[in-house]
Every structure is written in C-alpha cells, then in structure tokens.
Backbone bond lengths (Angstrom), bond angles and torsions (degrees), N, CA, C in turn:
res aa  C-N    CA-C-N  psi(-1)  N-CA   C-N-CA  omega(-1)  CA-C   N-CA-C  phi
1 X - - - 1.466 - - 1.524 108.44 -
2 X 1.310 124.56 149.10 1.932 125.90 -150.68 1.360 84.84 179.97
3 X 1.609 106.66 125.81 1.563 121.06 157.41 1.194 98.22 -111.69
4 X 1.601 111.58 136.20 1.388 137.45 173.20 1.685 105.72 -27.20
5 X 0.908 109.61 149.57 1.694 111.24 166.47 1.531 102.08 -99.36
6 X 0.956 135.34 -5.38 1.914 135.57 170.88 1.431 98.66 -72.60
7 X 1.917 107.99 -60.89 1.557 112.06 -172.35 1.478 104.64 -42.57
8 X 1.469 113.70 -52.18 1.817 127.91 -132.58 1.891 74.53 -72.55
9 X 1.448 117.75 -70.30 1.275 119.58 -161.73 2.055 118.33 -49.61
10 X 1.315 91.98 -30.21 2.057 103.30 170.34 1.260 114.62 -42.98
11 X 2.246 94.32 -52.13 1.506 93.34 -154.04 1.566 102.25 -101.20
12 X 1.115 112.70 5.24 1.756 119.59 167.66 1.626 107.75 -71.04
13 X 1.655 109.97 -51.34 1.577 109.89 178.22 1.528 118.94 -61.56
14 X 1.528 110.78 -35.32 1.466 114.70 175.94 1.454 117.98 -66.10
15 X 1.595 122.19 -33.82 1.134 135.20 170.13 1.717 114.16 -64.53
16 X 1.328 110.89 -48.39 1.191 121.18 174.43 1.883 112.34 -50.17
17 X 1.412 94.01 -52.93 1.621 113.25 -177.22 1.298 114.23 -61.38
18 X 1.315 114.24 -18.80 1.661 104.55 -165.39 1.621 95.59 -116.14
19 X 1.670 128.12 20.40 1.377 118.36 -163.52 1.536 84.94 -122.93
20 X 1.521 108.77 -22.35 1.696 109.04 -173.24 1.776 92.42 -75.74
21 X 0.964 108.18 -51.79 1.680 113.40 -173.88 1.590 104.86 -40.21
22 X 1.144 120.21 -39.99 1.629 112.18 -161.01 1.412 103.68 -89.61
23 X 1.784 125.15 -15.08 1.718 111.50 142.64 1.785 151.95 -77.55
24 X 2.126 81.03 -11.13 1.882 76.24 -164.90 1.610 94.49 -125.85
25 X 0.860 134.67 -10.10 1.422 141.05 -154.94 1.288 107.91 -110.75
26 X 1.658 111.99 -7.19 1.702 106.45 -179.44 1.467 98.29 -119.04
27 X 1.615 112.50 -22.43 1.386 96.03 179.70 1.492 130.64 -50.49
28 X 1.015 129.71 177.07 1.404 117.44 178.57 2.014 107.42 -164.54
29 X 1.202 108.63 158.85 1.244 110.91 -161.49 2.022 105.79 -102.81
30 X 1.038 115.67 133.35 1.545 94.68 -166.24 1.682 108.38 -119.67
31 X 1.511 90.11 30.39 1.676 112.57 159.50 1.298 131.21 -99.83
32 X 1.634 118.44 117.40 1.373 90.38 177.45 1.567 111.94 -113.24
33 X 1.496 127.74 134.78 1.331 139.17 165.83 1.758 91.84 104.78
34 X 0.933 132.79 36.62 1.171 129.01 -170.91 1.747 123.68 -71.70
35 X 1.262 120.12 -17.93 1.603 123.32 155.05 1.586 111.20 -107.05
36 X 1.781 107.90 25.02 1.311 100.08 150.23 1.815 104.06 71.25
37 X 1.335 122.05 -24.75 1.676 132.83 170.12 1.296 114.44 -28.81
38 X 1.514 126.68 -37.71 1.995 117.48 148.74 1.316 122.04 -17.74
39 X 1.784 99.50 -45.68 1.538 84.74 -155.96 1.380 118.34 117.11
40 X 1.513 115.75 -45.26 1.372 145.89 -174.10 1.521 118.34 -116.14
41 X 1.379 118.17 -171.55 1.245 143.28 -176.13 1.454 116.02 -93.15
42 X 1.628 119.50 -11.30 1.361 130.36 178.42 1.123 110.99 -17.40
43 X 1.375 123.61 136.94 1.462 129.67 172.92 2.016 123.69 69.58
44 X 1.490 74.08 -2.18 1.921 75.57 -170.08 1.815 103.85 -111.99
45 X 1.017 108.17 -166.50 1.458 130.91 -163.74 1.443 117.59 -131.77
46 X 1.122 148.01 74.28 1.410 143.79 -154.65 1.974 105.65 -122.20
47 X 1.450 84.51 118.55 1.823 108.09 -166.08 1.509 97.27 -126.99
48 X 1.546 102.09 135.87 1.471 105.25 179.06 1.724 107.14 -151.63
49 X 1.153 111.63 164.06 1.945 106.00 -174.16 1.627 71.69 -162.96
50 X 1.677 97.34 138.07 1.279 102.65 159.20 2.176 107.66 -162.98
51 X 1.157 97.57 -175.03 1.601 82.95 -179.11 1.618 109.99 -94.68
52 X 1.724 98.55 -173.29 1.540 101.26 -171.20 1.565 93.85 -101.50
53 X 1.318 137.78 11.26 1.545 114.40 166.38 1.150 102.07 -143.96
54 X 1.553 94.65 138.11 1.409 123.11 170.26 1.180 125.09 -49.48
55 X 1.530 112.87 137.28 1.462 120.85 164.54 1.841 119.11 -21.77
56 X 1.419 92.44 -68.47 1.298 122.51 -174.63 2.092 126.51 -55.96
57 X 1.364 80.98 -17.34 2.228 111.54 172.45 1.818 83.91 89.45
58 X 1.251 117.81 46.49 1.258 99.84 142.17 1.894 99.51 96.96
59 X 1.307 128.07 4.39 1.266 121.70 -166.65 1.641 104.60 -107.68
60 X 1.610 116.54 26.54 0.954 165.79 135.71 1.104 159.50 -101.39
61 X 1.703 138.20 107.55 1.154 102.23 -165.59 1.376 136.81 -71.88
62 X 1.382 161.76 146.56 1.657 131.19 -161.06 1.779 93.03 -94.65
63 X 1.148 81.12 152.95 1.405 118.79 -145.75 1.555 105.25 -151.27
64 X 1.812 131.55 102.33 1.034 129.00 127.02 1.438 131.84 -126.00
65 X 1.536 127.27 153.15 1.092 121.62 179.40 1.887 98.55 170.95
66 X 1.722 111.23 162.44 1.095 122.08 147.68 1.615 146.10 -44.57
67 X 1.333 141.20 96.52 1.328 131.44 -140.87 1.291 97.00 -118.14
68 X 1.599 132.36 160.05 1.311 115.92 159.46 0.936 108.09 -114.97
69 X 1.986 112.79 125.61 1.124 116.30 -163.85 2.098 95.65 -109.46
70 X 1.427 95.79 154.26 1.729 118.58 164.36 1.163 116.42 -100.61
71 X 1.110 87.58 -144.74 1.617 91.61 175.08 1.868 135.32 -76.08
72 X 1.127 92.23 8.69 1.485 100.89 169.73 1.381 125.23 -45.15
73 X 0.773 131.51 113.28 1.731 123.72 159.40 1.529 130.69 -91.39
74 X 2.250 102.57 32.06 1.618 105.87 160.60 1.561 96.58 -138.59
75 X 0.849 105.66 153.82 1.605 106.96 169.20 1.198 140.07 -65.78
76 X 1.352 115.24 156.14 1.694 92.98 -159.20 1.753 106.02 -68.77
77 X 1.444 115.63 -40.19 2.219 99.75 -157.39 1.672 89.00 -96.87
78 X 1.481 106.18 -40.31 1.903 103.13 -165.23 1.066 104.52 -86.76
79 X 1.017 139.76 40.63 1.663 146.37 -174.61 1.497 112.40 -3.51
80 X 1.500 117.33 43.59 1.979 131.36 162.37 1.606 116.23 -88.31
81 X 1.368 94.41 155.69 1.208 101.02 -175.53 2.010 133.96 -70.60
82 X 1.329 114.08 112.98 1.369 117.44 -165.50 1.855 113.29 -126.44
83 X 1.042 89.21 172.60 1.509 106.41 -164.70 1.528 112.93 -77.53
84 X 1.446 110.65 162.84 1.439 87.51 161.22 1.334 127.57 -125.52
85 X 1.263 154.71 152.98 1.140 166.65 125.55 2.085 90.04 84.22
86 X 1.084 124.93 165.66 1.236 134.23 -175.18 1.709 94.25 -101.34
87 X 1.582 94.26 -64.24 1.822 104.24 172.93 1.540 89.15 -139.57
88 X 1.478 99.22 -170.81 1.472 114.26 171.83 1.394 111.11 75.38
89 X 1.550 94.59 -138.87 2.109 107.60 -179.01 1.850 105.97 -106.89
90 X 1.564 90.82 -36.98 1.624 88.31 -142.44 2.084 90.44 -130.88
91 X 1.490 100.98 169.73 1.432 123.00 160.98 0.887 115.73 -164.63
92 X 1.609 108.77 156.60 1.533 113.47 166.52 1.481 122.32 -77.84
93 X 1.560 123.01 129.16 1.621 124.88 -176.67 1.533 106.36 -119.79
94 X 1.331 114.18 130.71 1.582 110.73 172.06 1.151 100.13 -89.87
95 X 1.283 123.61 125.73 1.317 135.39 175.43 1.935 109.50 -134.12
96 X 1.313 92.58 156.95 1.862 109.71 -167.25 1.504 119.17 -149.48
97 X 1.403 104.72 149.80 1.464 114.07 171.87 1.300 115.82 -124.64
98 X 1.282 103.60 10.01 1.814 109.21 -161.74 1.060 91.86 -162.14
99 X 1.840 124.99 169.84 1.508 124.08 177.76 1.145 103.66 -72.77
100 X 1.190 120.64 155.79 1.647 133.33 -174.45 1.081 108.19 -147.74
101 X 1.408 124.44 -179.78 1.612 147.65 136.01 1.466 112.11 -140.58
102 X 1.413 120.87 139.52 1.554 133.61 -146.47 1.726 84.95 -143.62
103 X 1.667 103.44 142.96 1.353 98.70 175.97 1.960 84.58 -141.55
104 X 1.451 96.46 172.82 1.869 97.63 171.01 1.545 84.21 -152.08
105 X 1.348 110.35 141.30 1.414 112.88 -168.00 1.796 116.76 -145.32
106 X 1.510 113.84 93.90 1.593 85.15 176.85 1.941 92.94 -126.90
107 X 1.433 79.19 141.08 1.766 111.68 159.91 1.449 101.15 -45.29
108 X 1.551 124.92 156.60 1.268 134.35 132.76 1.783 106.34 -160.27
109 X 1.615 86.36 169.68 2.144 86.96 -173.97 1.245 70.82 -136.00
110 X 1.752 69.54 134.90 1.948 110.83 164.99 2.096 118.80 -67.16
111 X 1.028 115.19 91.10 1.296 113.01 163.60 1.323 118.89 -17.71
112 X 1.924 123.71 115.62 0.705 120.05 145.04 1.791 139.86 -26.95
113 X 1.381 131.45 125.06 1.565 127.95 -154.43 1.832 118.96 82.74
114 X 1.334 113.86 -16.56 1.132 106.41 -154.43 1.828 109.07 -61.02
115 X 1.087 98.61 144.38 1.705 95.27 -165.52 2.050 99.65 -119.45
116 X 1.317 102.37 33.05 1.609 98.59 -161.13 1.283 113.74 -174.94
117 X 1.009 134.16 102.99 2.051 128.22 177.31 1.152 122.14 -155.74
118 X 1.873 92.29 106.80 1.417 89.92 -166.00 1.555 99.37 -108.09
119 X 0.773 111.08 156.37 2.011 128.46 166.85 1.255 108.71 -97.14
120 X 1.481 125.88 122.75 1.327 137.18 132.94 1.680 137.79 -123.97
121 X 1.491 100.33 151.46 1.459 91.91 178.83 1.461 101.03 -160.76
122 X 1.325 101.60 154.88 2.062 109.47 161.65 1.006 100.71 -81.88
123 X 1.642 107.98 152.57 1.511 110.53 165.53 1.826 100.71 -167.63
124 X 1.233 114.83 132.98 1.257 114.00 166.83 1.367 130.82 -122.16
125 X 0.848 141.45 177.84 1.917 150.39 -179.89 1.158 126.07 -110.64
126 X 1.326 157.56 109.75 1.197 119.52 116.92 1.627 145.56 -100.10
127 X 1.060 110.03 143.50 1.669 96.41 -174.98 1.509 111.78 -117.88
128 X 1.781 102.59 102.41 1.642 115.05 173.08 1.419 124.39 -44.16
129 X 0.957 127.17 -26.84 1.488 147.67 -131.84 2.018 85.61 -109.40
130 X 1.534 100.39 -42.67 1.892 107.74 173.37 1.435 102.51 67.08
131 X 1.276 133.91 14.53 1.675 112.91 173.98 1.293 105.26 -110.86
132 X 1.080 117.69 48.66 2.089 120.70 -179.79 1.666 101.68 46.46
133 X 1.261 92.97 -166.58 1.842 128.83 -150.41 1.496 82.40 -90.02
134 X 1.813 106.70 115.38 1.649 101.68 145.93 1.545 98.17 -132.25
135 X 1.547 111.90 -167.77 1.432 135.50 -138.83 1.548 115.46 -0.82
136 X 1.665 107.93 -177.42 1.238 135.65 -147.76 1.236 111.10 -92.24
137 X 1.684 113.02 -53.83 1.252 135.46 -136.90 1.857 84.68 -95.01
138 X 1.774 111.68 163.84 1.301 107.35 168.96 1.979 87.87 -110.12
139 X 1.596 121.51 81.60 0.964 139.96 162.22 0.811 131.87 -122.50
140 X 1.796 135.85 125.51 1.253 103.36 -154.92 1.442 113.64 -101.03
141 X 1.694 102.61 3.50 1.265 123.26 -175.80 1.417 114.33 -80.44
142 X 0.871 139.47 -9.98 1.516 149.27 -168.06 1.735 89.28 -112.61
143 X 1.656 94.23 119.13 1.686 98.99 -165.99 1.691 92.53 -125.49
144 X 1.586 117.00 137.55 1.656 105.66 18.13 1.644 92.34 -103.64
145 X 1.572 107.71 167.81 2.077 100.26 -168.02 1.824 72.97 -149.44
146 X 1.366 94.77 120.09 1.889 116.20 171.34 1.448 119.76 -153.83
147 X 1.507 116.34 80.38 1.113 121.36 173.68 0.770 124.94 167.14
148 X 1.721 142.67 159.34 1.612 158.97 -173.53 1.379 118.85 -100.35
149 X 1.553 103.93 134.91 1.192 125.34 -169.01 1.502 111.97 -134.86
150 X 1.598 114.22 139.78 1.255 110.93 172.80 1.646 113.24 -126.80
151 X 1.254 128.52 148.82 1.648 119.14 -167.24 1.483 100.11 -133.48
152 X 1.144 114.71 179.36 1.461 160.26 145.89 1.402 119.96 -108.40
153 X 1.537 99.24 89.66 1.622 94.70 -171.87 1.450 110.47 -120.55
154 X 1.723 128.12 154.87 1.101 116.42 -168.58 1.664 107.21 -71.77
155 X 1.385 108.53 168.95 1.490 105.04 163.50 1.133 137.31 -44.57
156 X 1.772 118.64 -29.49 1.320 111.60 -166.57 1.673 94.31 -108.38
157 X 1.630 131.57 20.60 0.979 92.03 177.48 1.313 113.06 -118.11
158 X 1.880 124.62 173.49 1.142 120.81 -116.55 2.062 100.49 -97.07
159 X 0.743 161.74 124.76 1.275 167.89 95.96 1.501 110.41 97.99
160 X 1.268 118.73 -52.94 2.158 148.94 -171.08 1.394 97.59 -105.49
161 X 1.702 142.13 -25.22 1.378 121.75 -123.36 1.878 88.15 -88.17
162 X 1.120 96.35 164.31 2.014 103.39 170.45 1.342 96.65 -135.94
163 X 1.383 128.59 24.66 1.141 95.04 -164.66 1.689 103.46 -90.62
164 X 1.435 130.83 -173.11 1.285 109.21 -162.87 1.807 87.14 -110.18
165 X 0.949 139.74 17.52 1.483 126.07 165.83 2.076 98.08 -91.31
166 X 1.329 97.28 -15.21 1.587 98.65 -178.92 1.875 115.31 -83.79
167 X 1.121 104.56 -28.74 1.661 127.97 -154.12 1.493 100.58 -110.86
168 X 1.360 114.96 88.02 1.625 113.56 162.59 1.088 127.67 -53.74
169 X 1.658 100.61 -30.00 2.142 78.61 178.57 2.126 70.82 176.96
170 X 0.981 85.21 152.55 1.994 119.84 -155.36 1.380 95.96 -112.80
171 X 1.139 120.70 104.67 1.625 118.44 174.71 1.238 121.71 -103.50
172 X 1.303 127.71 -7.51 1.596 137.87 177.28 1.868 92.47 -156.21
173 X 1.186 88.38 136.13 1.342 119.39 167.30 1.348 136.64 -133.89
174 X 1.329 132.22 75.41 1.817 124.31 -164.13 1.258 121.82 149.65
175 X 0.905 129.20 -103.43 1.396 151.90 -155.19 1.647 131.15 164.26
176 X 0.953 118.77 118.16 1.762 115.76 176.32 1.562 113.85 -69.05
177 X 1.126 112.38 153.10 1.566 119.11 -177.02 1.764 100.08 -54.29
178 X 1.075 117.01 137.85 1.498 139.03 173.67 1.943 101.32 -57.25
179 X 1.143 134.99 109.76 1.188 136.68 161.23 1.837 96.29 -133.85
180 X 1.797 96.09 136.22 1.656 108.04 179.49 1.654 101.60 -120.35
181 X 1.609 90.33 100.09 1.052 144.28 19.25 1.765 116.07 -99.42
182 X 1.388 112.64 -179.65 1.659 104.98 -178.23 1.260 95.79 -84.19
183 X 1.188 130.23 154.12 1.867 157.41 158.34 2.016 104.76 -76.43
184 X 1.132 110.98 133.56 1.455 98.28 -176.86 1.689 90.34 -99.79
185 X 1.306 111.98 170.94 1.693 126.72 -159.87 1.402 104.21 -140.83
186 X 1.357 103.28 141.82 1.417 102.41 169.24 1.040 111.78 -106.10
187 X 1.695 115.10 142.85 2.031 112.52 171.23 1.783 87.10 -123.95
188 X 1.397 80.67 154.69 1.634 108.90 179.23 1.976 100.54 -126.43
189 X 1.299 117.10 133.40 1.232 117.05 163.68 1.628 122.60 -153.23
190 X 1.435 101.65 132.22 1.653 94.93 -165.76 1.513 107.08 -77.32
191 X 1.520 126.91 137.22 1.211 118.36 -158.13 1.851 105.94 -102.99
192 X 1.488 99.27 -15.99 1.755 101.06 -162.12 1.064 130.18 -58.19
193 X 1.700 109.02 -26.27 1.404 119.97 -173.57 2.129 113.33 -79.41
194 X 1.393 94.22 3.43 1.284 109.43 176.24 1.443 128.26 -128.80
195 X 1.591 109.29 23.32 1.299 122.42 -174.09 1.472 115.86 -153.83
196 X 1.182 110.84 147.33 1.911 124.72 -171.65 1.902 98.40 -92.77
197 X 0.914 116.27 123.81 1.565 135.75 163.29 1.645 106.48 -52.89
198 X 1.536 125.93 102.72 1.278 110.68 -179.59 1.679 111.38 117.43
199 X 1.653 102.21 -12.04 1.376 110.05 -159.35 1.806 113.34 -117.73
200 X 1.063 141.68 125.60 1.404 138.87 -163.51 1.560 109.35 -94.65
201 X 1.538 107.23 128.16 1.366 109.74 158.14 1.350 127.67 -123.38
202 X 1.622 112.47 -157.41 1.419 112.16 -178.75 1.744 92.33 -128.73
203 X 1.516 99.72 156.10 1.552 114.36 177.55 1.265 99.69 -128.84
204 X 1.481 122.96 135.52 1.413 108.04 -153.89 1.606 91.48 -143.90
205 X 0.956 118.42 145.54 1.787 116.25 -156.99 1.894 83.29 -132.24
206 X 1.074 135.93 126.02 1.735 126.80 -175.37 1.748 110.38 -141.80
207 X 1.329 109.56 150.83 1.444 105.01 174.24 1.571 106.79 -154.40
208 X 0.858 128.93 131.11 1.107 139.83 152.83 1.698 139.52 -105.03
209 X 1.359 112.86 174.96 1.707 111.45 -178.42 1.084 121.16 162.18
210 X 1.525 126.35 114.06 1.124 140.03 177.28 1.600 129.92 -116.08
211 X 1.484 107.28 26.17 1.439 120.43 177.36 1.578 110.51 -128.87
212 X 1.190 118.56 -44.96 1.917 117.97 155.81 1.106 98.79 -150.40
213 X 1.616 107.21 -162.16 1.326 112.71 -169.98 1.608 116.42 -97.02
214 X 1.388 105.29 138.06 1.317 122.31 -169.26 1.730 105.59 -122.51
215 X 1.778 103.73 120.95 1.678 108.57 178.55 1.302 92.21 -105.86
216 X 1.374 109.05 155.25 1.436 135.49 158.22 1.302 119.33 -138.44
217 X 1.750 120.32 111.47 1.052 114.15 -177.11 1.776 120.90 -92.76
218 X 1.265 135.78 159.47 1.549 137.38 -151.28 1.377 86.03 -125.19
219 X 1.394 130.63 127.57 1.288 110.08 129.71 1.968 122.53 -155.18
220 X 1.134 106.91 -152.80 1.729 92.33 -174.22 1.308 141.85 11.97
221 X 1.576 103.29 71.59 1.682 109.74 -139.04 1.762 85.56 -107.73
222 X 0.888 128.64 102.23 1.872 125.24 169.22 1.663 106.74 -121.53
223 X 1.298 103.57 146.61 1.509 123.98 172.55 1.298 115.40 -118.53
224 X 1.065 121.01 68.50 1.859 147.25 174.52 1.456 111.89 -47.74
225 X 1.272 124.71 84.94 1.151 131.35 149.38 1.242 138.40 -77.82
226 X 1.579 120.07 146.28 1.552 118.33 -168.61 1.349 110.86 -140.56
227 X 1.644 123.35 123.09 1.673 119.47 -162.95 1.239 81.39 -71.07
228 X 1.871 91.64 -154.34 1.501 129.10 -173.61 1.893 93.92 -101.69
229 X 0.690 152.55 145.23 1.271 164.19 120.18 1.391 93.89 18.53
230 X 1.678 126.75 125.07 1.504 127.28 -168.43 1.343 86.15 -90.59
231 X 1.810 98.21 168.85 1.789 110.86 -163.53 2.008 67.77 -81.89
232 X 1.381 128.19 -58.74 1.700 118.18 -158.50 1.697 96.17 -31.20
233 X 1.466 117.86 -60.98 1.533 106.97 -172.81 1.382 139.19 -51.20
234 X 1.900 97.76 -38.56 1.296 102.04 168.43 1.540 113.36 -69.81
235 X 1.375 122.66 -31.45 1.616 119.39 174.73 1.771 113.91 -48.88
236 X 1.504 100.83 -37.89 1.374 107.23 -168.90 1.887 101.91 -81.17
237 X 0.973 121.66 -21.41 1.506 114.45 -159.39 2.062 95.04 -93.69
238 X 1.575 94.61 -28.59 1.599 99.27 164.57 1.581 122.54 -65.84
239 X 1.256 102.09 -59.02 1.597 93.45 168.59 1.621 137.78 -63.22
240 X 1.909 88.09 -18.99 1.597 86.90 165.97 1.460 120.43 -63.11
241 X 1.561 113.79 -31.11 1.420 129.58 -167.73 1.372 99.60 -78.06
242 X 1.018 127.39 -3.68 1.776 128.06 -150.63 2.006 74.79 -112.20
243 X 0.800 117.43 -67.19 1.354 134.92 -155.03 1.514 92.35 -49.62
244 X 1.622 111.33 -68.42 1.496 118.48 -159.89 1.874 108.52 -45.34
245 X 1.797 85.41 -43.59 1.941 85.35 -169.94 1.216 88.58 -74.11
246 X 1.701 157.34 -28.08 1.371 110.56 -148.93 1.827 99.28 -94.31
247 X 1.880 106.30 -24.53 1.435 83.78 176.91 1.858 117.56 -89.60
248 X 1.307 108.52 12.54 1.598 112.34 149.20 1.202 113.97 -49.91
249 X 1.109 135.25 -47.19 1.385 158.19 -137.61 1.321 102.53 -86.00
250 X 1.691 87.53 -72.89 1.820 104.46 -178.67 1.719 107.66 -51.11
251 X 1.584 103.52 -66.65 1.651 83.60 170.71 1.636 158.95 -57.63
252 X 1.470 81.98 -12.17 1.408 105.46 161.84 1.140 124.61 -74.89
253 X 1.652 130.63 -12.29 1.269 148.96 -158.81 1.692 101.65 -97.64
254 X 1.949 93.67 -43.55 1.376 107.70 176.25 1.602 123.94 -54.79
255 X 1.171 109.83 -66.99 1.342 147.12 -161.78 1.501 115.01 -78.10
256 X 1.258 103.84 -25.46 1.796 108.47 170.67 1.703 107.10 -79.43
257 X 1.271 115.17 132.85 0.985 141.30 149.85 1.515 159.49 -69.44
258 X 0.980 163.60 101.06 1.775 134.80 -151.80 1.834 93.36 -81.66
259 X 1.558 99.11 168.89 1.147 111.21 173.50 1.764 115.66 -53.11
C-alpha cells in the first residue's frame, strides 16, 4: 500500500494553507486612523481645557490642544523644536502656550471569541519646563501638574477623570527621559486579562501642564485582536480530514494488489 507523493505533497500545502489562515487573516485591528495618515482626527475624540494666559504674559496667544503634525520639525502654536512623524506622513502632537490638559480618545469593542489583544503605539515626550513628571490628576488646575498619561478606561467614564473606579488599568504614567531632540518609543501591552469579549471601551492617550510647555507625540496606535478559530475553518480543516482518508482509501483500493 503507497500514497502518491503528488497527492501526499497537495494535501500537506492545503493543510498547511488553511492552518496559516486561522492566525493572520482573521485578526483584525480595532483602531481606526491610528497613524493619524487622514490627515485628521478621524475616528478619535479630542478634549482640551486650558487657561486664558500665556506662559510667555500674553505675547502669545494661549493655546492648548492636539495638532496634526507632518513633517515639520517646529511645532504648530510654540514654535519649538519637534520630531517628525514615527512612520508614514503625519501624527498627533499635544502642543501648548498656556497651561492645559489635552486628551485623544477612541472607543472600541472587543470581538466576541477574541482569544488575544494586544495594544501598541509610538509615543514620545518632551518636557521644556526639564524638572520631570509631577501630579496625578489630568488637571491643569491642580499645581504644579506636568505630565503624560495613557489609560484603559471604561466606557462610561468621563473625558479628564483619573479616578481609579474610572481607569482599568494605567499604561504610561510620567514622562520619558528628556533627550534634544526626543526619540519616539514603542510600548506593547497585552490588554485581555483586563477586558470582557463583547464589551466597549475607551483608550485614552492624556497630557497635561501647568509650568511650561510640554509635547507629546501619538503615533502607530493599533489594538490587534485575534478570535478563536472560526466554526467555517474548523468545518474546512474537517472536511479536509474527511477527504484525505476517504481518497486514501479509494487509492488504496486501486493500487493494492493480490499476491
């Protein structure tokens, strides 16, 4: 008894082919506009509170908020020196002329099955002002308040809040070491062990500052989810198995001989 080596090698590639499919081809990303490549704010949420006088006594106008920056290498209101783009064209930069707090905010729901969710994004710092990361709150009123924060926050909570019945789980806290110019960084964080399948949240990227001006740049921000193996795949990997033994069978029926 001998199965073809043409058959054996067909149904090895088809087997092969249909096992890669059930890791890369279903995942899916549950960000939308996430290196910001619009141009715009598409898909996001952009909240800002800041005061009416400038750092500078006013020889400026004050100015905070999220900008989308290209290829520039000055900022858009404080005209300092910044980076450009992580990849692509464009990013989002919190930039200021006055104390502020800057938030960027998008919703997404976790796919039912999902067996996998990871978060990534670039993001860099700088802080003009040079005396590291103080307070808690993303307020800009509570002095002195200098630094970036990124969350896991539930759906319903509100835009600024820190409080920890609001904040599932805190993924950046502070400030990055001061380099002129800043280096952008990548963070990776697995999200599943802190989230319901079926259930919607908020990802909340935040900065604040009320002593000088503080940039934070956003970019390549995806939330990579991965089901369970679809019942279509498992149907298909069954009938492949169904298939292989019955024309095993048949050719074996062929090909056997009596003594």
């Amino acid at each position: 008894m001998r199965i073809s080596p043409r058959y054996r090698l067909s149904a090895t590639l088809a087997l092969v082919c249909l096992v890669s499919l059930s890791g890369d081809v279903q995942s899916a990303d549950l960000i939308t506009n996430g290196g910001f490549e619009s141009g715009s704010f598409a898909g996001w949420t952009v909240a800002t509170e800041f005061s009416g006088t400038s750092y500078d006594n006013n020889a400026t106008a004050p100015a905070s908020d999220f900008y989308i920056q290209a290829d520039s290498f000055t900022t858009p209101v404080s005209g300092l020196a910044t980076l450009g783009p992580a990849s692509g064209n464009s990013f989002a930069l919190a930039d200021s002329t006055t104390a502020g707090a800057n938030v960027l905010i998008q919703n997404f729901t976790v796919p039912l099955g999902t067996i996998a969710l990871n978060l990534s994004f670039d993001m860099f710092t700088y802080d003009w002002y040079g005396f590291g990361a103080t307070g808690t709150s993303l307020s800009y009123l509570d002095d002195p308040n200098q630094h970036v924060r990124v969350d896991l926050l539930k759906v319903t909570s509100p835009d600024f809040s820190t409080d920890p019945a609001d904040v599932i789980l805190n993924i950046f806290d502070g400030l990055q070491t001061n380099t002129d110019p800043p280096t952008w960084q990548t963070y990776n964080q697995d999200l599943l062990a802190f989230v319901t399948p079926g259930s919607t949240y908020r990802l909340r990227f935040g900065a604040v500052d009320n002593q000088f001006v503080l940039n934070m740049g956003v970019d390549n921000v995806s939330v990579i989810a991965v089901p369970e193996p679809s019942t279509f795949l498992l149907g298909s990997l069954a009938g492949l198995t169904i298939y292989v033994l019955r024309t095993r069978r048949l050719y074996t029926s062929v090909r056997t001989f009596p003594d």
